[in-house]
C-alpha positions in Angstrom: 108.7 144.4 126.8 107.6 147.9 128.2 104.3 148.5 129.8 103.3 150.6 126.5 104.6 147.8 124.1 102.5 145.4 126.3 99.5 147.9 126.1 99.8 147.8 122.2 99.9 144.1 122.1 96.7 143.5 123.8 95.2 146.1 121.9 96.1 144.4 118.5 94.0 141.5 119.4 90.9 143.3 120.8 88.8 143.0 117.9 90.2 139.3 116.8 87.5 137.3 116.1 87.4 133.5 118.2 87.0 131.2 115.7 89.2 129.6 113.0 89.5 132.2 110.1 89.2 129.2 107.3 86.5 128.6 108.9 84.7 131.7 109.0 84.1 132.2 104.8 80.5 132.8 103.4 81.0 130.0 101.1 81.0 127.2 103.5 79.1 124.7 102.7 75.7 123.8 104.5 76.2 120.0 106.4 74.4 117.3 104.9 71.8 115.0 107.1 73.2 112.7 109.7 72.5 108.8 109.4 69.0 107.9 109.9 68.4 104.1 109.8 70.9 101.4 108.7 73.3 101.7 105.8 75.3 98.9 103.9 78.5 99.3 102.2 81.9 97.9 100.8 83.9 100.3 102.5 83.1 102.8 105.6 85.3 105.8 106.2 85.1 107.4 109.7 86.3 110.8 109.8 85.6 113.5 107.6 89.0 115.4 107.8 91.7 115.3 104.8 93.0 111.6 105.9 89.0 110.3 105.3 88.6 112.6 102.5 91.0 111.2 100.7 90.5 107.6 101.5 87.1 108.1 99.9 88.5 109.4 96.7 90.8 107.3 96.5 89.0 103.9 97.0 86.5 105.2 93.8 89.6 106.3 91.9 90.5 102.7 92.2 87.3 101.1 91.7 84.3 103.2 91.0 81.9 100.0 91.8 83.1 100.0 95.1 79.8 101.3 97.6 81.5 103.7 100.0 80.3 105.3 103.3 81.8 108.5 105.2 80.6 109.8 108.8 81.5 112.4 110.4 80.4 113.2 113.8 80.7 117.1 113.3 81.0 118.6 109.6 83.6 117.9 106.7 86.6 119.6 107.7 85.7 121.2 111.2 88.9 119.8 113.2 92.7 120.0 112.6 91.5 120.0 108.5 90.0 123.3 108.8 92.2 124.8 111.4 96.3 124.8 110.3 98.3 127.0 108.5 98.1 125.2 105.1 101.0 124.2 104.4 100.8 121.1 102.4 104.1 119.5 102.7 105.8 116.7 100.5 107.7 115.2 103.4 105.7 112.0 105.1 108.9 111.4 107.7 107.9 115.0 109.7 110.7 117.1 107.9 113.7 115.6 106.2 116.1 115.7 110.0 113.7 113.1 111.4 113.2 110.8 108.4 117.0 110.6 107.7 117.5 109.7 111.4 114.5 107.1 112.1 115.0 105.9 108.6 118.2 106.5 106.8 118.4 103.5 104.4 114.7 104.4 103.0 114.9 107.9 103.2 115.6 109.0 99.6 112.7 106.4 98.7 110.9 108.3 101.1 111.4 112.0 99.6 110.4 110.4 96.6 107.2 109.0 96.9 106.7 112.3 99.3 107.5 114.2 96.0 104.9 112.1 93.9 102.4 112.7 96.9 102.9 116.4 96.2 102.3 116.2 92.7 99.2 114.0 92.6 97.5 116.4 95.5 98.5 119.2 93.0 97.5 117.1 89.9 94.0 116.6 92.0 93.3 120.3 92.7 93.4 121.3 89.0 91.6 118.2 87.6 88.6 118.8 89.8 88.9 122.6 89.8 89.4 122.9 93.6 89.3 126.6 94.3 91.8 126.2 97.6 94.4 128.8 96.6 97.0 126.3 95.8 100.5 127.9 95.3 103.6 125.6 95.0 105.8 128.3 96.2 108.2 126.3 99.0 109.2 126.3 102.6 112.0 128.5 104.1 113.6 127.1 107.4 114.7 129.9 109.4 117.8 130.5 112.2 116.9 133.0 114.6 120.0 132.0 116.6 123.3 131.5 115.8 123.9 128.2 116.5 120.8 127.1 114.7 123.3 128.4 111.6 125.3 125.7 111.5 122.5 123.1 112.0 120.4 124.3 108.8 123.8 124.3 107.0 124.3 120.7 108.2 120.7 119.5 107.1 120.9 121.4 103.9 124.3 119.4 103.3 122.7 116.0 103.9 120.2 116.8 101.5 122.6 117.9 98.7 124.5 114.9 99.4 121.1 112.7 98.8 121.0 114.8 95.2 117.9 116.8 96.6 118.7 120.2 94.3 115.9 122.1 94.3 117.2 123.2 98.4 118.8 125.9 99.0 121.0 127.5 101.8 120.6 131.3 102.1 123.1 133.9 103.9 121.4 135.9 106.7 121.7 139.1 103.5 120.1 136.3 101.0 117.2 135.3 103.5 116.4 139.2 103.9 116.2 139.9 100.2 113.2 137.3 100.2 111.7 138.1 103.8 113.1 141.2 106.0 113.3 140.3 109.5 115.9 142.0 112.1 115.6 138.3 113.9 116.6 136.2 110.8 119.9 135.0 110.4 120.1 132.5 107.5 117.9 129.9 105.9 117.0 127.3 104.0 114.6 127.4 101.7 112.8 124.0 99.9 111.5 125.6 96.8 109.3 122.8 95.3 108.5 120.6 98.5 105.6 122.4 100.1 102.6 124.1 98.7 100.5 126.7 100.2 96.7 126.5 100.5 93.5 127.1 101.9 92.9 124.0 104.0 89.3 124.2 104.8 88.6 124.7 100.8 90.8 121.9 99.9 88.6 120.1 102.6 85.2 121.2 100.7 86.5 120.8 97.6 87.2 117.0 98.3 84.0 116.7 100.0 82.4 117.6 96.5 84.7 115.3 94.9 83.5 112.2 96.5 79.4 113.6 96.4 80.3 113.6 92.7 81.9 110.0 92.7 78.9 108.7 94.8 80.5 108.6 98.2 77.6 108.8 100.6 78.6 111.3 103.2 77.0 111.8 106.3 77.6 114.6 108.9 77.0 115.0 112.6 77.5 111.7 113.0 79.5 110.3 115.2 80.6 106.7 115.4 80.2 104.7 118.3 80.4 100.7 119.3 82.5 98.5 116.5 81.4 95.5 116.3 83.4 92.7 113.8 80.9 89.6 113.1 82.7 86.7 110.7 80.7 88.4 107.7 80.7 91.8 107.9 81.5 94.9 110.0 79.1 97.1 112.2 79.5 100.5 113.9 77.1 102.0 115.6 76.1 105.6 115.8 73.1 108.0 117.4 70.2 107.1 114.6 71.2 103.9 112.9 74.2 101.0 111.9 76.6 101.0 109.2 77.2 97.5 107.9 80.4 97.2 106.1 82.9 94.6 104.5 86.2 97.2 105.4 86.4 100.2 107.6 89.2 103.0 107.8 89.3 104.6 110.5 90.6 108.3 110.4 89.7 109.7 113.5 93.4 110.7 114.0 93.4 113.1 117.9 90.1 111.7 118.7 89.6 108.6 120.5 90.1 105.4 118.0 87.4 102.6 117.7 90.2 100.4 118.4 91.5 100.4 121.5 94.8 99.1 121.1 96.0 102.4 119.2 95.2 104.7 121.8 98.6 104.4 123.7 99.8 105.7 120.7 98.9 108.9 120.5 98.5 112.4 122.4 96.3 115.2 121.5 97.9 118.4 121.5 96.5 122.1 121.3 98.2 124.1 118.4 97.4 127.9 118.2 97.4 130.6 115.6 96.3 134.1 114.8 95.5 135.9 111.4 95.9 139.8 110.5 94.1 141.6 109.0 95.5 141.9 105.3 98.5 143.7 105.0 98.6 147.4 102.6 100.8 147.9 99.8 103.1 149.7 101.9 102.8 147.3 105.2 104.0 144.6 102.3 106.9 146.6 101.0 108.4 147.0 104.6 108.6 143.5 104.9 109.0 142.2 100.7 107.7 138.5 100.6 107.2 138.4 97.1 107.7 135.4 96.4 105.3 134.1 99.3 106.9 131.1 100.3 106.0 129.0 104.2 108.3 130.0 106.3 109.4 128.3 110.3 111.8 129.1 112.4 114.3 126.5 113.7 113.8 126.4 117.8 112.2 123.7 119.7 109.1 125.9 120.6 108.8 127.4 117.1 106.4 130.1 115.0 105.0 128.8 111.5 103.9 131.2 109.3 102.0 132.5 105.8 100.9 134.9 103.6 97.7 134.3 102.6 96.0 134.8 99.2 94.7 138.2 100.2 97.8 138.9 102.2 96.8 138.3 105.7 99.8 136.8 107.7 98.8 134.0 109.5 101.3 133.2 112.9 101.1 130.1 114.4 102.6 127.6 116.9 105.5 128.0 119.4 103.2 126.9 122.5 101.7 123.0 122.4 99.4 122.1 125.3 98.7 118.6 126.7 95.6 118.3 129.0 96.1 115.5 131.2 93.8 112.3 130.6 94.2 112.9 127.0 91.1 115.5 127.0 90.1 117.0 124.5 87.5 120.0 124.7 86.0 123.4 123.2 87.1 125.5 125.9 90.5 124.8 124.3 90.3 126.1 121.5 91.1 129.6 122.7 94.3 130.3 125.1 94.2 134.0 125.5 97.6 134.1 127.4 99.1 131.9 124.4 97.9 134.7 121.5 99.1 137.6 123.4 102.2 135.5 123.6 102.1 135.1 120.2 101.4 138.8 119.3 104.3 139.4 121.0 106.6 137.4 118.7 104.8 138.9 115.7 105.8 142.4 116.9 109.2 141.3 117.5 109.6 139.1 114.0 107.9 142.0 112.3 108.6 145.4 113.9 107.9 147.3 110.7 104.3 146.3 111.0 103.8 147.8 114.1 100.0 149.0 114.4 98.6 146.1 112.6 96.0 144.2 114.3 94.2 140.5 114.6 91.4 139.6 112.4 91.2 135.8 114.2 92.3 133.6 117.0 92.2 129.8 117.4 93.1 126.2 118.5 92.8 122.5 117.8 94.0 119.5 118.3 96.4 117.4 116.4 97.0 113.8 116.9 101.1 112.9 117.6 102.9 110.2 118.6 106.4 109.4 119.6 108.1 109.6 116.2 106.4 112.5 115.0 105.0 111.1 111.5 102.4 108.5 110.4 101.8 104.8 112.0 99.5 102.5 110.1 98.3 99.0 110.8 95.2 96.9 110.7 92.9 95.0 113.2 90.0 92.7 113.2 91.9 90.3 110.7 92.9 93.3 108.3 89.1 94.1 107.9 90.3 97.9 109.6 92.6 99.7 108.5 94.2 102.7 110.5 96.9 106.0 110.1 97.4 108.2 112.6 100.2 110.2 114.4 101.3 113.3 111.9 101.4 115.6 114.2 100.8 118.7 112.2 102.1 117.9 109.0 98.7 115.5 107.7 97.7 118.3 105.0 99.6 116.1 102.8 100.8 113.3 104.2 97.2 112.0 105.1 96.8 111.4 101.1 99.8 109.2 101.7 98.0 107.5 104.6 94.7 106.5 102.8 96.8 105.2 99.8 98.6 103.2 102.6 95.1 101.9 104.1 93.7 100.7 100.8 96.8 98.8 100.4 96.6 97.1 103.4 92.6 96.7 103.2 93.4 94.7 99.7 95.8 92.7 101.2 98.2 92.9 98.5 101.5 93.8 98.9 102.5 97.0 97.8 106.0 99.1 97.2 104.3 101.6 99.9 103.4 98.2 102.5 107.3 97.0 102.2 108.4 100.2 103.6 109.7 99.8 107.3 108.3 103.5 108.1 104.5 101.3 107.3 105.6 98.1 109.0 106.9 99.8 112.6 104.9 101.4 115.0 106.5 104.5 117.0 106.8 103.8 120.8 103.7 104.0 122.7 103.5 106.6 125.6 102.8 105.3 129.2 99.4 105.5 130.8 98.8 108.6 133.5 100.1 110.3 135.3 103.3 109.0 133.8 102.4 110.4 130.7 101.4 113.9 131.8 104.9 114.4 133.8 107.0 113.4 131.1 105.5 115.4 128.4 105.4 118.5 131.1 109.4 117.3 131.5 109.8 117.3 128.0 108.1 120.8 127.6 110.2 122.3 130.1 113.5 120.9 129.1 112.6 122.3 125.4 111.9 125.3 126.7 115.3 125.6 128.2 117.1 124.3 125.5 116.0 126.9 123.4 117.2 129.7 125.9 120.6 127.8 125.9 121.8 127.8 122.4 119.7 124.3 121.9 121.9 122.2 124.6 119.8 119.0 125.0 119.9 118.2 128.8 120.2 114.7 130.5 116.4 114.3 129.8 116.3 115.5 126.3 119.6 112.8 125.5 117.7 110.2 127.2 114.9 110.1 125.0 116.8 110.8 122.1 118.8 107.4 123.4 115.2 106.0 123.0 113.8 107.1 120.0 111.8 109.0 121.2 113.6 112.1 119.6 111.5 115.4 121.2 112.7 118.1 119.0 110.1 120.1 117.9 
């Protein structure tokens, strides 16, 4: 990149607002009150993102007796519910490459009940009349390189073979006739297995949900000391006790209330940025009618959007691990990753040259060495627990509170047999191990990428593990 082109980069961003553009909408809901005094319940959710939304609804949806509790410690969707791309995604294995490998006798029972997922979060929207911009439009995975060609054709082969129909394999001329790019070489495109959406209004909308179903919901709340007594449950928290027969606990990235899951899982800071919308002509240059997700295929990779008022939103490629496992606001914006970022847009997109930033922002996702959920219980099955999705919890995390209910009943369920529910992934080592190797990992991802994806000595080792790092 030349000085000027560098010049223009920067200057695209210069009036880019800090904050999460979901986020930043006039018709965000004021927080309710935070716990004052002590509360008794059946069932207490902590964590007001989609995986304790959902939990909520979903326990009334199965019995509308039952007394349930949410907390949150900031407000209703104000973490990684608020702050991703929207895509809601059918797959519950982290894309269909890593379930067939970690589970390839269950992965077409999988896809499935992935499918039905999909459905019933769609099915939810328009029965409640969520106004979240909910378009069922698909998910094209992209080659930018050539030998990332033959590895889409290969996945899109395994999924033909598994009878999955609606999956299709586009030509680099095919791909262009649906999105114009001088960088895309051929795709794949899901056509019924991811949705678009506005995340932090599906996150209000379900927070009005379960207000209507007489969840009590309280925000700025945050929890603090479990304590399990032979009759009930107690967590503590600034003002008061919550006194519950069950808890779920869908704290995800932040620390959990039970210790033992901690090893686990890493926080990771995931950025994006948002245009300003796009004109008619801006739109022509590029086509996109048919608005679908798209992602390109490289280790370090971009996701992105069009939005309902035809923003683009550009996300991803750079994933940061502060050592200790910290999490903090100061975070949230990485000015060196967005004009990295702006970059890439520019390149992916020359034809929009001149268009400019509306938003920047971070957060921090939860994942874990397999890349898609864990679940599991503690306190003799009094707490349930999901975690890990790194990134792809929009909806997945419905999957996840079905999955804790199940195991808070302890019945047995069709979802409970599955070995994906009954395994946990690997759990990473305690510092600084765990810093070095995920810098390792980084780095050796990074080259891979600028070495037509050869997987070094590192890279095979964990794959000989299990441990997998490919995206």
């Amino acid at each position: 990149m030349n000085a000027r082109d560098a010049r223009d980069t920067v200057h695209s961003l210069a009036d880019a607002a800090p904050t999460p553009f979901w986020l930043d909408d006039p018709d965000r809901p004021e927080p309710l009150p935070r716990l004052t005094g002590d509360e008794h319940c059946d069932l207490l959710v902590i964590g007001g993102g989609y995986s304790g939304l959902w939990t909520a609804l979903l326990a009334k949806e199965r019995d509308p007796s039952r007394d349930v509790v949410l907390i949150e410690a900031q407000e209703i969707g104000w973490a990684a519910s608020g702050r991703n791309g929207g895509f809601c995604a059918a797959s519950l294995t982290h894309g269909f490459d890593n379930g067939l490998a970690r589970w390839p006798d269950e992965i077409a029972e999988l896809e499935e009940l992935g499918g039905r997922n999909l459905d019933a979060i769609e099915a939810t929207v328009d029965r409640y009349g969520i106004d979240c911009d909910f378009e069922r439009t698909g998910e094209i995975s992209i080659a930018t390189e050539p030998y990332q060609v033959a590895e889409l054709r290969k996945s899109y082969e395994e999924a033909a073979k598994l009878g999955f129909n609606a999956v299709d394999f586009l030509d680099r001329d095919a791909l262009r006739a649906e999105v114009d790019s001088p960088t895309f070489l051929a795709g794949v495109w899901d056509r019924t297995g991811v949705a678009m959406l506005n995340p932090a209004r599906l996150a209000w909308g379900l927070k009005r949900i379960c207000l209507e179903q007489g969840v009590r919901i309280y925000e700025h709340t945050p929890a603090g000391q479990l304590t399990a007594r032979p009759a009930s449950l107690a967590v503590r928290t600034p003002y008061g006790r919550v006194h519950s027969r069950h808890i779920a606990l869908g704290t995800n990235a932040f620390p959990s209330l039970v210790r033992r899951i901690r090893p686990y899982i890493v926080p990771v800071y995931d950025y994006a940025l948002m245009t300003e919308p796009l004109s008619a002509e801006q739109l022509a240059a590029i086509g996109w009618q048919n608005r679908q997700g798209l992602a390109d295929s490289a280790n370090h990779f971009h996701y992105f959007r069009i939005t309902a008022d035809n923003r683009i939103l550009w996300g991803g490629y750079d994933v940061l691990y502060h050592y200790g496992s910290r999490i903090h606001p100061n975070y949230d914006q990485r000015p060196e990753t967005f004009r990295t970022l702006a970059q890439h847009f520019f390149r992916c997109f020359p034809q929009l040259e001149g268009v400019r930033f509306s938003h920047t922002w971070g957060g921090v996702i939860d994942t874990c060495s397999r890349f898609s959920p864990f679940f599991g219980t503690a306190h003799g099955g009094r707490v349930a627990y999901a975690a890990g999705y790194t990134g792809l919890g929009v909806g997945a995390t419905r999957f996840g509170a079905d999955v804790m209910l199940d195991l808070l009943s302890g019945e047995p369920t069709d979802r409970t047999a599955l070995k994906m529910v009954r395994t946990k992934p690997l759990p990473f080592p305690p510092e600084p191990l765990r810093w070095t190797g995920i810098a390792l990992t980084q780095r050796a991802l990074h080259r891979a990428d600028a070495q037509d994806g050869h997987r070094n000595l590192w890279l095979r080792t964990l794959d000989r593990l299990g441990l997998g790092f490919d995206s």
